[in-house]
C-alpha positions as CSV (number, residue, x, y, z in Angstrom):
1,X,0.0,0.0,0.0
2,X,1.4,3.4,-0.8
3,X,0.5,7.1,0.4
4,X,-2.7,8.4,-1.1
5,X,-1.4,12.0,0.4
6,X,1.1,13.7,-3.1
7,X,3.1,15.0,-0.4
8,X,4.3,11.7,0.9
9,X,3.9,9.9,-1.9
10,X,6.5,12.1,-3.7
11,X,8.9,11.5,-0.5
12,X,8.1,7.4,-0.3
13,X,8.7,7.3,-4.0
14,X,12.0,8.6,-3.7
15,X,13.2,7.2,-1.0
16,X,12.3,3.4,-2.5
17,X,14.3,4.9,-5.7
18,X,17.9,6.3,-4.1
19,X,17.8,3.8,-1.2
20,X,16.5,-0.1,-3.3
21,X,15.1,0.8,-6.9
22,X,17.7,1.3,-10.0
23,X,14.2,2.8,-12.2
24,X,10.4,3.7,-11.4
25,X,10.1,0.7,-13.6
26,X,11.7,-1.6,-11.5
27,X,10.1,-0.5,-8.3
28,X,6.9,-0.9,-9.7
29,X,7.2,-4.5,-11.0
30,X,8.8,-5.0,-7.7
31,X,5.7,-3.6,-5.8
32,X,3.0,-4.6,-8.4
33,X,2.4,-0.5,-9.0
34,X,1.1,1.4,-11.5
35,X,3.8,3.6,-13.1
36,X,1.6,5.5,-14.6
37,X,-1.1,6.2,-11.7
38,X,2.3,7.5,-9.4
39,X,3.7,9.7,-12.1
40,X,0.5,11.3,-13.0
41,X,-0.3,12.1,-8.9
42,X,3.4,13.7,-8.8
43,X,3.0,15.4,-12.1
44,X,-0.3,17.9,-10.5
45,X,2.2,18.6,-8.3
46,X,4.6,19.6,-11.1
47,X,7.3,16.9,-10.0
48,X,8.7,14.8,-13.3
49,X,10.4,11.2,-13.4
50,X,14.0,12.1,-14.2
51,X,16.1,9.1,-15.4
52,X,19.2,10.3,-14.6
53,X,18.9,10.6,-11.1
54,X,16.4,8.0,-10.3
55,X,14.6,10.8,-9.1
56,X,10.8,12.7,-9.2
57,X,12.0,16.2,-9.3
């Protein structure tokens, strides 16, 4: 189960990716999680996947 509050979703998310996920992708096959459900909740918040640092910024 993950945070239905943006706000802690956005700091959940990346905490899972810097401290045990190498992509969003792999934390969601991990978690059975919809990639696209997280990203669109952080994106009204105007935060965006970056690949590079493994990070919603």
């Amino acid at each position: 189960m993950i945070p239905k509050d943006p706000v802690i979703l956005l700091s959940f998310v990346n905490l899972k990716l810097r401290d045990y996920y190498d992509s969003l992708e792999a934390m969601c096959e991990d978690m059975e999680l919809d990639s696209g459900e997280i990203t669109k909740k952080l994106e009204a918040m105007d935060y965006h996947y970056d690949k590079e640092k493994n990070q919603f910024v």
